[in-house]
N, C-alpha and C positions, 0 to 999 in steps of 0.2 A: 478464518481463524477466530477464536472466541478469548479473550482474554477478560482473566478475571482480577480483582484487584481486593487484599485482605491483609489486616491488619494484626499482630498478635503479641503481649505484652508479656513479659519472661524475665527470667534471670540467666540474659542472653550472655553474658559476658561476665561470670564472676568476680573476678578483679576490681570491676566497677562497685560493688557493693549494693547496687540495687538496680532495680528493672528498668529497661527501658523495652521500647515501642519497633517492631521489627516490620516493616513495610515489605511485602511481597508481591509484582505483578507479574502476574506469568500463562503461560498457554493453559488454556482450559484441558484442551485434548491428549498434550503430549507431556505437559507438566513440565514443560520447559521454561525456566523464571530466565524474565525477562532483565527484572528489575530489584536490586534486592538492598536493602542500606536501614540503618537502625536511626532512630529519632528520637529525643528525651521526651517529646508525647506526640502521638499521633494527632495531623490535622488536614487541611482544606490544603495545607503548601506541601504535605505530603504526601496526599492523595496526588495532586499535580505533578507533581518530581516523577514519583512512579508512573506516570502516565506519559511523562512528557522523554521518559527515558527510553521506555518500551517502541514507543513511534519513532524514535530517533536511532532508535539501533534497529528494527527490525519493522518500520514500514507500519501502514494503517490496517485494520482489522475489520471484521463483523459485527462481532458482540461483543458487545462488554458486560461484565457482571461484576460488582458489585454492592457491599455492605457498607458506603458509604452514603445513600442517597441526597443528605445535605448538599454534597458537593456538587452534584450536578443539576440537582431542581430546587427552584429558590425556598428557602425557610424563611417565613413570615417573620418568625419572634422565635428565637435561642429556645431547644428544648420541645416544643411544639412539631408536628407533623409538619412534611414537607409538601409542598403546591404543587400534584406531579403536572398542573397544567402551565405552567413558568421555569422555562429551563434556567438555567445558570449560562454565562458565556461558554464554559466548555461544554457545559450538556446539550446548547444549542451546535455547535460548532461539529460535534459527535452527530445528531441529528442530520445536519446539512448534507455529509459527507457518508449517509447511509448508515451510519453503522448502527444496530439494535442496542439498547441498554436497558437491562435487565436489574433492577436495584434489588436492594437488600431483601424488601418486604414477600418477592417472588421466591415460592420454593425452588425452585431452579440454582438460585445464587446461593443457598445454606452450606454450609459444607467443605465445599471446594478447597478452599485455600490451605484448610489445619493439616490434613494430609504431609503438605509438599514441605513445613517448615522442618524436617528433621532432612532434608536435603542440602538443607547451610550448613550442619552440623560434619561432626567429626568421620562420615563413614566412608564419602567419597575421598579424600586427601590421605586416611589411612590407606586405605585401598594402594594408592599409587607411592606410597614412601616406601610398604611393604614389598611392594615390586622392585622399588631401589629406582624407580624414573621421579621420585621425588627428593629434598634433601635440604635441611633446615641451614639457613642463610640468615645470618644478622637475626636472627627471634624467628623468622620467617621460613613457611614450607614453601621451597623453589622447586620448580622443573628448569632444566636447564639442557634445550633442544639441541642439538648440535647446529652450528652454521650461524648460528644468532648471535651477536656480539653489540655491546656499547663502543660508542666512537672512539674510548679509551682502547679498544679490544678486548675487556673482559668481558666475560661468557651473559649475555642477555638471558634475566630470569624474567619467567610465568610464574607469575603469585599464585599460591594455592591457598593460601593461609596466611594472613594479614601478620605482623610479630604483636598484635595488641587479639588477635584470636578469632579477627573481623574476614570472610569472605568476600570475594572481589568478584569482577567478569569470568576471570581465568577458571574461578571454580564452577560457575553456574554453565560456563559456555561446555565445560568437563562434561557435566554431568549431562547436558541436555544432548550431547554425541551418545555418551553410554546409554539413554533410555531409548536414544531414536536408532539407534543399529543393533542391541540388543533386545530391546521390546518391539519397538516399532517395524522392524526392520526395515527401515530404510538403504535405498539403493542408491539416493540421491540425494544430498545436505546442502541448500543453499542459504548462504549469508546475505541479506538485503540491508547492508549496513555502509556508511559511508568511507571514503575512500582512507582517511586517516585511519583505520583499523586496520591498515592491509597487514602489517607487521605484526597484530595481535592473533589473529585469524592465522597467520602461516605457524604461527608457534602453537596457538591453540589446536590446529591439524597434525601438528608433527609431535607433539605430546601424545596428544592420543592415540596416534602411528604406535608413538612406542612403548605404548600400556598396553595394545593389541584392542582396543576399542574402537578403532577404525581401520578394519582390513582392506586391503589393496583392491578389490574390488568395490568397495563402496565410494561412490564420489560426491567429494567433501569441496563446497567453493565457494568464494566470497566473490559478491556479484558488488564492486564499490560504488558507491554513488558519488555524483557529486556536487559541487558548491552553487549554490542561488545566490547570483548576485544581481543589483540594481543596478539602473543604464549606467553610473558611475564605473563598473566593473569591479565596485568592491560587496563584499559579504552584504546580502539584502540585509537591511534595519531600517526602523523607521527616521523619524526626521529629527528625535531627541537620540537619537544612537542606538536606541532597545532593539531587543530582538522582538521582529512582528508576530504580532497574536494568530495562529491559523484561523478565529473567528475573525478578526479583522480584513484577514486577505481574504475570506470568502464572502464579506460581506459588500467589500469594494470592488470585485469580479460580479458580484451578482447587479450590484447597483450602476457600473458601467453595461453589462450586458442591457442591460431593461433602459438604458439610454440609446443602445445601437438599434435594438428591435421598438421603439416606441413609436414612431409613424408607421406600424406591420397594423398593430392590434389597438382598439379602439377599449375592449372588454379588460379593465386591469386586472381582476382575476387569473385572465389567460394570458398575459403581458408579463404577470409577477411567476406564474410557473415557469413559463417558458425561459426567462432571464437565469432561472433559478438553474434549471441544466444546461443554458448556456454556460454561464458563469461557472458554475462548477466544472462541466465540460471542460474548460478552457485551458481551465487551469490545470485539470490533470495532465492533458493533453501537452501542455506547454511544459511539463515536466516529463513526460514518456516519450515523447518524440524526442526527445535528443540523447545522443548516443549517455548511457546511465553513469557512464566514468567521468564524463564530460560537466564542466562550470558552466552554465547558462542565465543569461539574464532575464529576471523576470519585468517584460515590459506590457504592461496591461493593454495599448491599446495594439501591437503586436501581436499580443494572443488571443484579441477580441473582432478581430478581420475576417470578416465574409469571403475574403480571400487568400490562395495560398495556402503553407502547411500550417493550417491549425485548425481546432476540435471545434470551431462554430461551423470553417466550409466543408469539413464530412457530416454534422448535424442537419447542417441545410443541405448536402447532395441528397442525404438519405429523405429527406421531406420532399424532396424534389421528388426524387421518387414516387416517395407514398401519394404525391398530390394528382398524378397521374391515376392510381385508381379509385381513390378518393369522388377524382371527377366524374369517374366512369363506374361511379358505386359497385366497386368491382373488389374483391376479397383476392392478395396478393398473393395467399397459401394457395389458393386454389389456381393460380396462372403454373402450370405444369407441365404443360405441353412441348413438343419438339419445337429445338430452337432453329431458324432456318438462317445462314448468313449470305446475304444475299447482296450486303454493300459494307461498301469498306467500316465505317462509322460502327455496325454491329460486328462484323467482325474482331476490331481492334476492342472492344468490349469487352465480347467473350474472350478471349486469348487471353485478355488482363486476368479476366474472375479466376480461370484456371492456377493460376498462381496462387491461390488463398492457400492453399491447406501445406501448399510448400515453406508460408509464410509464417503459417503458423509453426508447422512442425519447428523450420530456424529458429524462432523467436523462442520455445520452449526449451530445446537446444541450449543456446548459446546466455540463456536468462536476461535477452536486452529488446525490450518493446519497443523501442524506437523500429527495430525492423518492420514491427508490422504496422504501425505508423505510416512508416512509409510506403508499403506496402499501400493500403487501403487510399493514399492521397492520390495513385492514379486510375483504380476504379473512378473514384469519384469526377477527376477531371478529364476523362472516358465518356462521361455519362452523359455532360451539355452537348458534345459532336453529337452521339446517339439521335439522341430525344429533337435536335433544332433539323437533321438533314435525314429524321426515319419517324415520319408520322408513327404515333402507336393508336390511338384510339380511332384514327381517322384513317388508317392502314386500308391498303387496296382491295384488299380481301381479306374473309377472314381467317385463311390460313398464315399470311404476314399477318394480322392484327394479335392471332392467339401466339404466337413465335415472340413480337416483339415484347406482347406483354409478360410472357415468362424470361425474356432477358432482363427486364424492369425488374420483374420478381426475384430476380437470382441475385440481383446488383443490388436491393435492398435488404436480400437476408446478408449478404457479404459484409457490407457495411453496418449494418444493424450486430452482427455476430460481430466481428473484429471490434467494435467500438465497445460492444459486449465486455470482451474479452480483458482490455484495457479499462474498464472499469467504468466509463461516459455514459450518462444517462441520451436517450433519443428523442426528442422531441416527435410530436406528432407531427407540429407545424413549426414553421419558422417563417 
């Protein structure tokens, strides 16, 4: 996903009597805004907002694009060019975590955004009043879905239209159905957004229901996430109450990682990369492996274990792997040959690897990685029986030697692909 982020100053709101500053973050590809809210001038706190909004309803991205480069690469002196060799905390934090950032100066970012602002405006919400599925409340354009009620009992309204002339979720989340099943055509709409929306999302489905913007055959579904919390069991923050910086938490995963690997590697060069996708590693890992509805505690040295279910002992089964042909300067693409099962250890191996693609299919299915998660933690703990009780390179012959080593090879594209999949960078070595 490419998300772009633009800013555009107007006379958004006549009543006010003068302009203000209208923040837009949204999909590059689909033109689905993410994030939408007006500011009396644009800045560096609302470049953040929209950014910190977009991630929070709808998960991490590719690229980012951008016309604000100050905000992500440090500026010297107010006014002046920016240092694209000195990130900002969030520019570094974007870096860590992969994703491209494409600033203002690139022609790629020109453009983008001015298109999509007449999408706030009045055409989608006439659209559905004139259908009679919308209907002014208190100043305000309501949908008012059948089934949906306040604790009073009266009729639960979807804002379409602010009574001060301001759009909300309810209108952007509107129109991003309308482009994706009419343009896009979409067969399948999933929400990566946390579990407190689930009420927004059932009304925002059943509006659209009955606009005819999402026909019964397209499937529309909120995948809820849920709460991080610290070994206390309450909502993760740091030690003043704040909410933690995601450069911060990737900073202290990476910095604990490069303490558990620091008697491995001599060369700090290869100490600090390798920390770096542990650490990262870890961390995703300790948020996909658990089932996505589910509160989980973020315990760093937990998630930083050579052992057990988490993303350093599938980074180290898969090096385990690679280290076998590594020794045997031997190219693991090219290990292809017929696999022969001839003891229990390869046996119980292969049987496992066979499960991958069922694993995946589920996991796409059902939109919850923890499956394949789990999936892939018993290849790996598969893999030590193998290798301690079935010589591979020391194999009796070389019909067992070329058999064993394409079991090694199949066991490292499994793992290296699943960890893919999920997002985990693979270390060469660990």
């Amino acid at each position: 996903m490419m998300l772009h982020q633009d800013g555009s100053r107007h006379l958004w709101l006549p009543a006010l009597g003068r302009q203000i500053d209208l923040i837009v973050t949204m999909d590059d590809a689909t033109s689905e805004i993410y994030s939408g809210f007006f500011v009396e001038e644009e800045g560096t706190a609302s470049s953040f907002r929209g950014l910190r909004e977009a991630i929070a309803r709808h998960g991490l991205f590719c690229t980012f694009y951008t016309d604000r480069g100050s905000h992500y690469f440090h500026t010297p002196k107010a006014g002046e060019p920016v240092d694209k060799s000195t990130l900002t905390q969030v520019g570094r934090a974007l870096a860590q975590l992969g994703i491209r950032h494409i600033p203002a100066y690139s022609p790629e970012a020109r453009g983008r955004s001015e298109r999509l602002f007449g999408t706030l405006q009045d055409r989608l919400v006439k659209e559905l009043a004139e259908a009679g599925v919308a209907t002014i409340s208190d100043g305000a354009l309501c949908a008012f879905p059948p089934g949906f009620t306040n604790r009073d009992g009266t009729p639960l309204p979807l804002i379409l239209r602010k009574s001060d002339g301001g759009y909300g979720y309810g209108t952007t989340d509107m129109a991003a159905i309308r482009h994706r099943v009419r343009d896009l055509k979409a067969d399948r709409i999933t929400y990566v957004v946390g579990s407190e929306q689930s009420v927004h999302f059932e009304m925002v489905f059943a509006v659209a229901r009955q606009a005819g913007w999402l026909p019964e055959q397209v499937r529309a579904e909120h995948a809820a996430i849920g709460m991080v919390t610290g070994t206390d069991r309450k909502r993760f923050r740091s030690r003043t109450g704040e909410s933690v910086k995601l450069a911060d938490l990737i900073d202290e995963a990476i910095s604990r990682a490069e303490k558990v690997i620091e008697d491995r590697y001599s060369e700090p060069r290869l100490r600090a990369q390798i920390a770096e996708a542990v650490g990262i590693g870890a961390l995703k890992y300790a948020d996909l492996s658990v089932a996505r509805d589910s509160s989980y505690v973020l315990d760093f040295d937990r998630m930083l274990t050579l052992t057990g279910n988490t993303g350093p002992y599938l980074q180290y089964a898969a090096a385990r792997c690679r280290r076998i042909f590594d020794k045997g300067e031997l190219d693991p693409d090219e290990a292809i040959g017929p696999i022969l099962l001839g003891e229990q250890a390869e046996r119980a191996l292969a049987l496992r690897l066979l499960g991958f693609a069922a694993a995946v299919a589920e996991t796409e299915e059902t939109a919850e990685p923890h499956k394949l998660a789990a999936f892939l933690c018993d290849p790996a703990s598969d893999f030590p029986p193998f290798y301690e009780q079935c010589p591979v390179l020391k194999a009796d012959d070389p019909t067992t030697r070329g058999s064993r080593l394409a079991l090694a090879a199949l066991t490292l594209r499994v793992l290296v692909a699943g960890l893919g999949l999920l997002g985990i960078p693979v270390p060469d070595r660990m």
